[in-house]
ROSE-247198 format. One record per residue (C-alpha): x, z, y. Coordinates in steps of 0.1 Angstrom, whole numbers, padded with zeros to 4 digits, always signed. Last residue first. Example, Ala and Ser with C-alpha at 12.3 -4.5 7.8 and 13.67 -1.06 7.14 Angstrom:
<pts>
+0137+0071-0011 +0123+0078-0045 
</pts>
This chain:
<pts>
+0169-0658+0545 +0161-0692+0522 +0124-0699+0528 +0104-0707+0500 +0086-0737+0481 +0079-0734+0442 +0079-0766+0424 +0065-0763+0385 +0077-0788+0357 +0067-0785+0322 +0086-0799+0290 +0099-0767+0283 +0100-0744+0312 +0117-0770+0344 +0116-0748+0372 +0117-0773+0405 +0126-0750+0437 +0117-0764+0468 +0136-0753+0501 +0129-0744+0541 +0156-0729+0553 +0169-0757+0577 +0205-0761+0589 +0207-0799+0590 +0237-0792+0567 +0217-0780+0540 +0243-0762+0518 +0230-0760+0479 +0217-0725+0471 +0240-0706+0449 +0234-0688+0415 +0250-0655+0408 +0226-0654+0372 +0199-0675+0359 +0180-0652+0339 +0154-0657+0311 +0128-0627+0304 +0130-0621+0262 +0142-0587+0262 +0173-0596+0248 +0177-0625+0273 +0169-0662+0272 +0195-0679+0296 +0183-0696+0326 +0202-0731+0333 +0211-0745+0369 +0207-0775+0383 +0225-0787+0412 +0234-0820+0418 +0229-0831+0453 +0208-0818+0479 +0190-0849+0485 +0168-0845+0520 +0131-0859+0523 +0115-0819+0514 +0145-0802+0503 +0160-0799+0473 +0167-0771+0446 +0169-0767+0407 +0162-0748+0380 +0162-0746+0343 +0143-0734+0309 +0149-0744+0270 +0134-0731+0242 +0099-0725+0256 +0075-0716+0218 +0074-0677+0232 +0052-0686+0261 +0074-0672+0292 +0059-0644+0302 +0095-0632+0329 +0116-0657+0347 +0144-0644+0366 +0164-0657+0390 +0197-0637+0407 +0213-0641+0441 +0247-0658+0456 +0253-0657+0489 +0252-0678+0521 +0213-0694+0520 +0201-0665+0505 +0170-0666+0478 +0151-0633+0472 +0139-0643+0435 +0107-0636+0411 +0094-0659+0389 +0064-0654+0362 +0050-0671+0335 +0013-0675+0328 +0013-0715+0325 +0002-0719+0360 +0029-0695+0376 +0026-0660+0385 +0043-0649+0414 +0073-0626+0420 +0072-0606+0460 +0106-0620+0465 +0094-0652+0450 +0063-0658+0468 +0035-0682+0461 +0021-0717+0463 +0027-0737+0430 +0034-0774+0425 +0029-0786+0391 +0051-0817+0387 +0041-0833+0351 +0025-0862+0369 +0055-0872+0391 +0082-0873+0365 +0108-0850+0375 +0140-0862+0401 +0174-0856+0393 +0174-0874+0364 +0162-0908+0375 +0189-0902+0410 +0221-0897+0385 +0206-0932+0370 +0204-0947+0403 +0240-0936+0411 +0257-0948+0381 +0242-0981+0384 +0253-0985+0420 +0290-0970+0407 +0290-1000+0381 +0282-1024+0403 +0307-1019+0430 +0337-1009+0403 +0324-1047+0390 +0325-1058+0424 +0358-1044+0431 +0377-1061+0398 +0359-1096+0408 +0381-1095+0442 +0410-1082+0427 +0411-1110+0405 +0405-1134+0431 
</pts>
């Protein structure tokens, strides 16, 4: 009986652990600006910042984030796909010297369905903007 109350508590606790994992994962719908464009080429994003990245499915490659408005203390990435959770993976860009941010060696997370189609959610400050792209 012990045992028995012992595994749904583990039960519970992991189904809590879960959903809250889940809440952070995903940004609050009404700050999600989502932005047509293309990374390899750089774009300009809403707030006058600008991305530029040749993702690759099976090696790691470089982000960097360029205008940011000077006030940003914090910026981040990370990747799903549309209806698919990829899992944890966000990733922090550092402030450099010359005040562009870089996110360096980072990996895409494996899509075992094999599609290239991903979205990339840049968190600058409190903003979020979703870039999709194709993974080579």
């Amino acid at each position: 009986m012990l045992l028995v109350i012992a595994a749904l508590l583990l039960l519970a606790s992991g189904h809590f652990t879960v959903r809250q994992w889940r809440a952070g994962q995903q940004p609050a719908a009404e700050t999600v600006v989502q932005t047509v464009c293309d990374p390899n080429q750089g774009c300009t994003l809403p707030d006058g910042s600008r991305i530029r990245f040749a993702a690759a499915r099976h090696r790691p490659f470089d982000i960097t984030l360029e205008n940011v408005p000077p006030q940003v203390q914090q910026a981040e990435v990370s990747f799903s796909m549309d209806s698919m959770d990829m899992g944890f993976n966000r990733f922090p860009l550092k402030r450099q010297a010359d005040g562009s941010w870089l996110a360096a060696q980072i990996r895409l997370p494996v899509c075992t369905d094999r599609r290239d189609g991903y979205l990339a959610d840049f968190r600058i400050g409190s903003q979020v903007f979703q870039v999709a792209f194709q993974a080579e």
